[in-house]
C-alpha positions in Angstrom: 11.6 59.1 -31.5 13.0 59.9 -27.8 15.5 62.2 -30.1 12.6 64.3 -31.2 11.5 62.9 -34.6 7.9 62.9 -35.6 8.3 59.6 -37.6 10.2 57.3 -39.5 11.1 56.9 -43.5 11.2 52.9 -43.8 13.5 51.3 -46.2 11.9 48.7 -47.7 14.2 46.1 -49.5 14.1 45.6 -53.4 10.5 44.2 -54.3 9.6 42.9 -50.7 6.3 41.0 -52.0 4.6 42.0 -48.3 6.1 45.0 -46.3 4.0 45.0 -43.4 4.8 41.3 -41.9 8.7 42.9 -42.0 7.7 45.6 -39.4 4.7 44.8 -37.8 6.8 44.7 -34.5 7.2 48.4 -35.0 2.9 49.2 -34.3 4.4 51.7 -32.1 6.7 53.9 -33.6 5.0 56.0 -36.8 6.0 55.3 -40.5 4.8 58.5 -42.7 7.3 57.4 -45.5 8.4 54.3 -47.3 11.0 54.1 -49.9 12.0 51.3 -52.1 12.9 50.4 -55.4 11.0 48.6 -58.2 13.1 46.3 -60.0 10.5 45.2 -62.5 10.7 46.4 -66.0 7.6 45.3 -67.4 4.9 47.9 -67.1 2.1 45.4 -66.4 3.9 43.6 -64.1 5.5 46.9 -62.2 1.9 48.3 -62.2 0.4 45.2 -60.3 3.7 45.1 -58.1 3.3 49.0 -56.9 -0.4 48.9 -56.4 -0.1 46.1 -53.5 2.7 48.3 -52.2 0.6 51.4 -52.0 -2.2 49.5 -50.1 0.4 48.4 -47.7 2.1 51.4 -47.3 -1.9 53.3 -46.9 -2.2 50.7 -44.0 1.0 51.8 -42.1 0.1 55.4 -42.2 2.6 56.5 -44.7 1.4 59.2 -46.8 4.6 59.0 -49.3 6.0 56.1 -51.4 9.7 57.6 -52.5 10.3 55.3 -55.5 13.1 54.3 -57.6 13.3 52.8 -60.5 15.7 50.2 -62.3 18.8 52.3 -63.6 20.3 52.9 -66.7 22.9 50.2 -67.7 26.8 51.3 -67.4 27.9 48.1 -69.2 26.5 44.7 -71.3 27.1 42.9 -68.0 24.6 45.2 -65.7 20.8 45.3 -65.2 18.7 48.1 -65.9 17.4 49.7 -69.2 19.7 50.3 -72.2 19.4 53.9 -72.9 18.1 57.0 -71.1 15.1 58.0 -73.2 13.8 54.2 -72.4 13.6 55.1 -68.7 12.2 58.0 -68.7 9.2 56.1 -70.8 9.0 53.9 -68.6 8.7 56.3 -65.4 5.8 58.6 -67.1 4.1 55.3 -68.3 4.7 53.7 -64.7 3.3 56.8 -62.7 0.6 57.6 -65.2 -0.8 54.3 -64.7 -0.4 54.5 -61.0 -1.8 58.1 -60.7 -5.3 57.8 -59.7 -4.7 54.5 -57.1 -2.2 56.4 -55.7 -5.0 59.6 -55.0 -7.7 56.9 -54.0 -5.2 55.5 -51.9 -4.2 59.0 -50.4 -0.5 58.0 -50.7 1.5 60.2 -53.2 4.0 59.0 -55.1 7.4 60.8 -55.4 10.0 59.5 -57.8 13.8 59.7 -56.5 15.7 62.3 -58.4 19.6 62.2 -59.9 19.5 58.5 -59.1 20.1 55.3 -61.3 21.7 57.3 -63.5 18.9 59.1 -64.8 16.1 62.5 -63.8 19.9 64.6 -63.8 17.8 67.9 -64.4 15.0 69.8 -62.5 13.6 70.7 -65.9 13.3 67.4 -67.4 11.8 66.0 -63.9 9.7 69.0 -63.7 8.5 68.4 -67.3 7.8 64.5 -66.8 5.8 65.3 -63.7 3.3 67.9 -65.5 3.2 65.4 -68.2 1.7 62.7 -65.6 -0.7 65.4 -64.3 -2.1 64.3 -60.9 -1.5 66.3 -57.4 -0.3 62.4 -55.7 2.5 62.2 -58.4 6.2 64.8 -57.7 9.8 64.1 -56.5 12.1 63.2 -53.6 15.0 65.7 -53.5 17.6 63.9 -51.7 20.0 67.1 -51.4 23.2 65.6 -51.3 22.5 63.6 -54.7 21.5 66.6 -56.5 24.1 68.6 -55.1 26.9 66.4 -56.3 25.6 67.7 -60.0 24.1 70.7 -59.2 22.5 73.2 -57.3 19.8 72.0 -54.9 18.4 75.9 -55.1 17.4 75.3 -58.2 16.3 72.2 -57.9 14.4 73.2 -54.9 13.0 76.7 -57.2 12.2 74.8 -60.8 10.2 71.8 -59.0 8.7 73.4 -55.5 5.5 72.3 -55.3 5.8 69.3 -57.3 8.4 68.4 -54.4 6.7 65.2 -52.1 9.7 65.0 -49.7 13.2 66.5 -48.9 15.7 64.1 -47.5 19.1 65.5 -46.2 22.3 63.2 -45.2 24.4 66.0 -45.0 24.4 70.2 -45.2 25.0 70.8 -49.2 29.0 72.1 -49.2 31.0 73.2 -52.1 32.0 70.1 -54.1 35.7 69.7 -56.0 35.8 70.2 -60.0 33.5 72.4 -62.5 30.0 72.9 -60.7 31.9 74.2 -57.5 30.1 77.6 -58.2 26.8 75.9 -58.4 26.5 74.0 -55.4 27.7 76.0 -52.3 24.6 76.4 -50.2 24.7 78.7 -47.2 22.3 77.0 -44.4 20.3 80.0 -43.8 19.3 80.3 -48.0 18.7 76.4 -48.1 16.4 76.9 -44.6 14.5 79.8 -46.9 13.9 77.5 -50.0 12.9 74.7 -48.0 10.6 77.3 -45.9 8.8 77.6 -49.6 7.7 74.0 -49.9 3.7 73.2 -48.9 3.3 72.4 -45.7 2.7 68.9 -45.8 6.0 67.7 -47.5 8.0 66.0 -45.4 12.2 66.8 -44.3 13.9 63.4 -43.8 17.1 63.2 -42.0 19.8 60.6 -42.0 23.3 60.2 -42.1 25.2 62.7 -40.3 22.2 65.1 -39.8 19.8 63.2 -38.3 22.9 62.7 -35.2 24.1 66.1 -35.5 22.3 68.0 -32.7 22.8 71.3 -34.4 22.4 70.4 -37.8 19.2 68.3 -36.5 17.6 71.6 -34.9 18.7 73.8 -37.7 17.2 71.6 -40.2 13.9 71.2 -38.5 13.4 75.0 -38.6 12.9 74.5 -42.4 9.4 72.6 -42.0 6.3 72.5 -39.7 7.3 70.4 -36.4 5.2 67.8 -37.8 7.0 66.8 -40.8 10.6 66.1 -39.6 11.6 62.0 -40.2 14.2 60.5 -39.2 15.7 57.6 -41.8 15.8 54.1 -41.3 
């Protein structure tokens, strides 16, 4: 906070039954975001599960929940669902169950892109999202993921306002191999996209960012002085 953050994105471990005993030590500093990962593969049971959490998280202040989901398998020997097209049925019937307790609960949820293997395209994020249909349901860009596979421009352009929260570990540089055309993003063009987003979305910075004075105070000329977390 002394470093000029106006909150904090808590990590929550994977499936912590009860966050706020974990950080009730922390009254003072402000959590507006909370991300975690359901491990839970049963609907029912992942439904139940992320409800508690969104009380929880409603108590602490935090107006986003920036959710993952179990991946899609590599091998036999890993955990997580056996083909693509099952996760992605399982995140639209996860979040459209969840929709209007996460608007009562005035906490939206944002659903990690280009993570677990899986949401690798604006479009097909963009198109699961519209399918869920509530204003508390979009996406956490985490720039440097979507970066590695493409550009976080049009990321940024195809989903805008279904966007919940940006998180940034490091400025988006031109990566080795095929998509190096795709992904080199001047700081002053990613400052303008970001400058696009509603108001209340918030830019969370970690990594090398967050202690990088000058990457810090460029950054934080993307969004309102409000909105600028700091990870933890």
């Amino acid at each position: 906070m002394s470093n000029g953050f106006d909150g904090v994105e808590w990590r929550l471990s994977d499936c912590v039954e009860h966050p706020q005993p974990a950080i009730s030590h922390l009254e003072t500093i402000p959590i507006r975001a909370v991300a975690m990962r359901c491990e839970m593969m049963d609907i029912p049971l992942a439904v139940q599960f992320l409800s508690a959490q969104m009380r929880e998280v409603a108590s602490l202040g935090a107006k986003v929940l920036n959710l993952s989901i179990p991946p899609v398998r590599r091998s036999n020997d890993s955990v997580g669902f056996t083909r693509y097209q099952d996760a992605l049925n399982f995140a639209y019937e996860l979040l459209q169950r969840l929709r209007f307790e996460a608007e009562a609960a005035g906490v939206n949820i944002a659903l990690e892109a280009a993570t677990g293997g899986c949401f690798l395209s604006p479009v097909e994020v963009r198109e699961l999202i519209d399918a869920v249909n509530s204003s508390a349901i979009g996406v956490c860009l985490d720039l440097e993921r979507v970066g590695a596979i493409g550009s976080p421009l049009d990321w940024i352009d195809t989903l805008h306002r279904q966007i919940q929260a940006v998180r940034c570990t490091e400025i988006p540089s031109t990566p080795t191999g095929a998509s190096a055309q795709t992904c080199q993003v001047p700081i002053d063009t990613l400052i303008q996209a970001l400058d696009g987003i509603h108001s209340d979305c918030p830019l969370i910075l970690s990594g090398s960012v967050a202690k990088s004075g000058a990457g810090m105070a460029a950054l934080r000329l993307a969004m309102p002085p409000s909105n600028s977390f700091a990870d933890k």
